[in-house]
C-alpha positions as CSV (number, residue, x, y, z in Angstrom):
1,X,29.4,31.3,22.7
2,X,27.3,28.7,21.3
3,X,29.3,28.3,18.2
4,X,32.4,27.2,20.7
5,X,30.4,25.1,22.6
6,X,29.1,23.1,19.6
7,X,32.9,22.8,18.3
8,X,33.9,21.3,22.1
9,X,31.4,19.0,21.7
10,X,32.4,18.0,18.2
11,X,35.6,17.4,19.4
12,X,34.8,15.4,23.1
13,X,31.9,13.6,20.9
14,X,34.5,12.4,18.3
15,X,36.5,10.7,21.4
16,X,33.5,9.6,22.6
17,X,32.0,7.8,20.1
18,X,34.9,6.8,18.4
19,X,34.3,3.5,19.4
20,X,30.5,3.2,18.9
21,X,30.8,4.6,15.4
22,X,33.3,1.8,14.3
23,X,31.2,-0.9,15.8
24,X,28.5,0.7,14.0
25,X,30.2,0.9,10.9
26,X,31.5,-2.5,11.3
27,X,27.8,-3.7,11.9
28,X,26.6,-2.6,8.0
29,X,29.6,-4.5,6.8
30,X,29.3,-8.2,8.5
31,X,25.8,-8.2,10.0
32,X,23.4,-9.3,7.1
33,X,20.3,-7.7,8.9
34,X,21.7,-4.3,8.6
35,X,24.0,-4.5,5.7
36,X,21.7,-1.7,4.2
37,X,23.1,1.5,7.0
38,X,25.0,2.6,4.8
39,X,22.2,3.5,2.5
40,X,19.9,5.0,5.4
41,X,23.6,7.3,6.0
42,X,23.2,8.2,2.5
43,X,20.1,9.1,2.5
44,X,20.3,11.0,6.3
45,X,23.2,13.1,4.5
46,X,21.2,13.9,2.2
47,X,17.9,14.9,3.6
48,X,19.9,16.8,6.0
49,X,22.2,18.9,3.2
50,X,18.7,19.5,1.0
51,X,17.1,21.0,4.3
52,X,19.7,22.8,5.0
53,X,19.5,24.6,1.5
54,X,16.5,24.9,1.0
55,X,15.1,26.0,4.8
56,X,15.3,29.1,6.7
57,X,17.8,29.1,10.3
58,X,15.7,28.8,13.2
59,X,17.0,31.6,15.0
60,X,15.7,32.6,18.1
61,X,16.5,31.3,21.9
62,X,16.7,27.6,21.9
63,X,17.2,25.6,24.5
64,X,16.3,22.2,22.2
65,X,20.3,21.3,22.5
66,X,20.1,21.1,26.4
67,X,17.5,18.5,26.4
68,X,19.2,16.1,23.5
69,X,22.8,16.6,25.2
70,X,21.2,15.3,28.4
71,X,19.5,12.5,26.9
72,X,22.7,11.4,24.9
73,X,24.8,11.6,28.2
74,X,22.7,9.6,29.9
75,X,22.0,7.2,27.5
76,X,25.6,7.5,26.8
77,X,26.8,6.4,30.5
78,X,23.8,3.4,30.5
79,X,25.7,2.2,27.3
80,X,28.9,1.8,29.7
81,X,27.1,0.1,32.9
82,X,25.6,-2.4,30.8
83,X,28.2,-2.8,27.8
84,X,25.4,-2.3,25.4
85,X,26.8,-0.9,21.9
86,X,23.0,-0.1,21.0
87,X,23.0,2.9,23.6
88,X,26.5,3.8,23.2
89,X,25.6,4.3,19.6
90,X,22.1,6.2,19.6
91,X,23.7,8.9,21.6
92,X,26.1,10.0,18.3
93,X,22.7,11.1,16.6
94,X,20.9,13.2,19.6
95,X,24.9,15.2,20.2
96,X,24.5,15.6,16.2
97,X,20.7,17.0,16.8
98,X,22.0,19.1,19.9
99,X,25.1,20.6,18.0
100,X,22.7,21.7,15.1
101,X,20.1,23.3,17.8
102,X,23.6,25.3,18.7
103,X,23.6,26.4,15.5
104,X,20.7,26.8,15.0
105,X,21.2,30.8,14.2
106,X,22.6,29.2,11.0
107,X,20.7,26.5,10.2
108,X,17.1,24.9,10.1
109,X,17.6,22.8,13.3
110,X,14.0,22.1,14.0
111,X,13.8,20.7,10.3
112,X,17.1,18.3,10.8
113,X,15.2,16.3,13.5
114,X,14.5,13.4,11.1
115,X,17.5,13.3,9.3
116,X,20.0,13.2,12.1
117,X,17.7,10.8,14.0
118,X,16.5,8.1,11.1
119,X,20.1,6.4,11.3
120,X,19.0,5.5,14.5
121,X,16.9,3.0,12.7
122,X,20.0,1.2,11.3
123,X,21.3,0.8,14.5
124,X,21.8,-3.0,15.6
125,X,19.3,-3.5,18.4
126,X,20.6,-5.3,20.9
127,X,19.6,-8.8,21.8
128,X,19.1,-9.5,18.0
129,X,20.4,-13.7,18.2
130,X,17.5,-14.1,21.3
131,X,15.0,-12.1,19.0
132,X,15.7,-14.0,16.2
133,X,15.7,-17.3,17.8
134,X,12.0,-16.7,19.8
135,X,10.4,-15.6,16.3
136,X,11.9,-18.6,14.7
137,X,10.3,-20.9,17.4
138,X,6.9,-18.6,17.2
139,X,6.8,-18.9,13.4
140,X,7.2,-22.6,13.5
141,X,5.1,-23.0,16.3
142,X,2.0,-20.7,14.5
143,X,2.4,-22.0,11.3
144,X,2.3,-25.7,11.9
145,X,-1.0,-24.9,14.2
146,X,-2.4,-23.1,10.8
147,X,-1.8,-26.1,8.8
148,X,-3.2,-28.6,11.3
149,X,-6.3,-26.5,11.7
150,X,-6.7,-27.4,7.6
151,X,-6.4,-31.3,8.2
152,X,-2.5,-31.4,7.4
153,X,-0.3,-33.8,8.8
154,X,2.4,-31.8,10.4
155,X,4.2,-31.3,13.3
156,X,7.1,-29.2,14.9
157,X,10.2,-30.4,16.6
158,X,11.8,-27.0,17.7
159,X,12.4,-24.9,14.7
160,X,12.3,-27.9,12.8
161,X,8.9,-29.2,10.9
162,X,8.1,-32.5,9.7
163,X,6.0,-33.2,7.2
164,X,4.7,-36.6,5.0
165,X,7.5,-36.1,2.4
166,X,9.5,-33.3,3.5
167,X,11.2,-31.7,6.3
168,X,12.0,-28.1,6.8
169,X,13.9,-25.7,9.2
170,X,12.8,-22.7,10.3
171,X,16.4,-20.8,10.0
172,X,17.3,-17.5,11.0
173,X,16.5,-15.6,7.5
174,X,12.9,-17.3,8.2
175,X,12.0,-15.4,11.3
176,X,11.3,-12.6,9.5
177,X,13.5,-10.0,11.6
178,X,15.2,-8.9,8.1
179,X,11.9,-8.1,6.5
180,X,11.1,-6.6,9.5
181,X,14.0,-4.1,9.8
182,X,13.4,-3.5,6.3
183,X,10.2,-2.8,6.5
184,X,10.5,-0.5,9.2
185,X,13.2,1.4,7.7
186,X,11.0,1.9,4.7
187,X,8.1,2.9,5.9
188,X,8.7,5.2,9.0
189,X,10.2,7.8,6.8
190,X,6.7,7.8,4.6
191,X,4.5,7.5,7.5
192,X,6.4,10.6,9.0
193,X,6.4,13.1,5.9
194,X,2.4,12.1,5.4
195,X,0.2,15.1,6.0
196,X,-2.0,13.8,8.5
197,X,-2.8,13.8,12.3
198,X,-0.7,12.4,14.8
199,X,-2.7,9.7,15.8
200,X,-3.3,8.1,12.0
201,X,0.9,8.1,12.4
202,X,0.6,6.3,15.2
203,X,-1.7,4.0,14.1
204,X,0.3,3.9,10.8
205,X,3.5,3.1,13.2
206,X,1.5,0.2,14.7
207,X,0.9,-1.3,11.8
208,X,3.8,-1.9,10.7
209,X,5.1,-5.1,12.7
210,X,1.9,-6.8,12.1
211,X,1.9,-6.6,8.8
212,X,5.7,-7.4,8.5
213,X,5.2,-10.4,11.0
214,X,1.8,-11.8,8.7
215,X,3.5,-11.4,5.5
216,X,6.4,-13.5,6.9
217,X,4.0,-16.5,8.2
218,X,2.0,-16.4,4.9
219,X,5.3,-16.9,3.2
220,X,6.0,-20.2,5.4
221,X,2.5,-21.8,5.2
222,X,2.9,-21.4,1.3
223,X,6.2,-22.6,1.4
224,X,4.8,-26.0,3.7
225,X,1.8,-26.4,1.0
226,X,4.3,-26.3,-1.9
227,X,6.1,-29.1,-0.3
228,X,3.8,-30.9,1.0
229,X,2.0,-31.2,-2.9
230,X,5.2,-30.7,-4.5
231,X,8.0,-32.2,-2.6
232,X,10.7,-30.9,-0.4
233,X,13.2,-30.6,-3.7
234,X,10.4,-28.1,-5.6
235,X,9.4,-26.3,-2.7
236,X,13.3,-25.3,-1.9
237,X,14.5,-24.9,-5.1
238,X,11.9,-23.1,-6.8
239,X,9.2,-21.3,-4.3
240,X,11.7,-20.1,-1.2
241,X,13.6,-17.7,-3.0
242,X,10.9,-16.4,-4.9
243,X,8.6,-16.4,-2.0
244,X,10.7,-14.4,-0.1
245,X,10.2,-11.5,-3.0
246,X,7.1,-11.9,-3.7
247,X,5.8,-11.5,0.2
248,X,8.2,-9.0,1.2
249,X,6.2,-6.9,-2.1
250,X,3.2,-8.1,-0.2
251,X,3.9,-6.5,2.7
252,X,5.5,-3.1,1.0
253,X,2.5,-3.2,-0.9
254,X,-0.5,-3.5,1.9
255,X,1.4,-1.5,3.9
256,X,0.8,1.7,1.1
257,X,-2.6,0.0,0.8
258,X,-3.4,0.8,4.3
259,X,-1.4,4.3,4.7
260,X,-3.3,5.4,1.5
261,X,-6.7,4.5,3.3
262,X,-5.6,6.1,6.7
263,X,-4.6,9.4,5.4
264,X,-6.8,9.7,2.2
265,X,-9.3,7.8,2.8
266,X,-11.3,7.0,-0.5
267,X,-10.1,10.2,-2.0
268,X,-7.6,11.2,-4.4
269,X,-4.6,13.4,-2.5
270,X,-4.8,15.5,-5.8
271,X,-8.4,16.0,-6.0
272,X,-9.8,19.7,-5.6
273,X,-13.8,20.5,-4.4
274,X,-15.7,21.2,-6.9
């Protein structure tokens, strides 16, 4: 019985989502924010085909697949009202979760939750362009406030800042969504294996956007120092593009700074009492 109901909704969730899934696919190709889904696929496959090997069925009564069919066919029908692709799209990965609970006489379905659902996190969110555009106003309003607190001479028109011998604009790749999405695609996957109490993860899952969002404006008020000693010519040519690497490392790196302190603390996850 359950094995035919997971095939209908195979077959009724391929119509369905037909659309959502080549919008999505279509996303990773031309959208430069999330070019990288096709690697977070990859690496869902994976986890999913490894836990599948390697873990025990769930066996047992259930009813996990009623709950995430719900949820995706409500979700599902909110997508329609509003046009949204986002929930049209998120709903492909709870039917996947509910079909494997169906199965779940077969498979590990309580140890394919992250798997099936981490694509989510490659999923365009909707409202990206107005996102984008209040972070680039916030990071140039912030960031000349910084420098004029230090005695620069510097001002913001918009996204656009002026200084003495130089004038820079705050574009899109500035805001520091894409460091942001990367970020959070690279860290919620560690911060969810970790061995540790659910409200360190929390905590953990906090930090992220802080973090991502400070590591950004450091990389700006740098970039306005270099021009503003060096010129406009030294500062674009030479620190932006290796700014951008060597503050999105920044980030990456405090970011395992602080999840090694929050779940180890000052101690070795190797070490044994003597």
């Amino acid at each position: 019985m359950k094995i035919a109901l997971a095939l209908i909704l195979v077959v009724v969730g391929g119509v369905a989502y037909f659309q959502p899934l080549r919008w999505l696919i279509e996303s990773w190709i031309v959208n430069p924010y999330y070019q990288h889904g096709f690697v977070v696929a990859l690496a869902a496959i994976a986890m999913t085909v490894y836990r599948i090997i390697k873990s025990k069925a769930t066996g047992g009564k259930d009813h996990h697949w009623i709950y995430f069919l719900v949820a995706s066919i409500i979700l599902y029908l909110i997508g329609i009202m509003t046009g949204l692709n986002y929930l049209k799209t998120v709903p492909i990965f709870f039917t996947l979760l509910s079909i494997a609970y169906l199965l779940s006489n077969h498979i590990p379905a309580h140890r394919l939750r992250f798997p099936l659902l981490f694509p989510i996190l490659a999923i365009p969110i909707p409202f990206l362009p107005e996102l984008t555009a209040f972070l680039q106003f916030a990071m140039a309003g912030i960031s000349t406030g910084i420098m004029q607190n230090f005695g620069y001479e510097i001002y913001a028109e918009g996204a656009t800042i002026h200084l003495p011998n130089a004038t820079f604009l705050i574009a899109e790749p500035s805001s520091g969504i894409q460091s942001l999405i990367a970020l959070l695609t690279l860290m919620i996957p560690v911060v969810y294996f970790s061995k540790t109490t659910p409200l360190k993860k929390t905590f953990l899952y906090l930090l992220i956007v802080p973090v991502a969002m400070l590591g950004n404006l450091l990389r700006i008020v740098t970039l306005f120092l270099v021009g503003y000693h060096y010129g406009e010519a030294t500062a674009a040519d030479f620190w932006h593009d290796r700014g951008n690497i060597l503050f999105f490392g920044s980030s990456i790196t405090s970011l395992l700074i602080l999840w090694y302190l929050i779940v180890y603390g000052f101690k070795s996850p190797i070490s044994k009492p003597v």
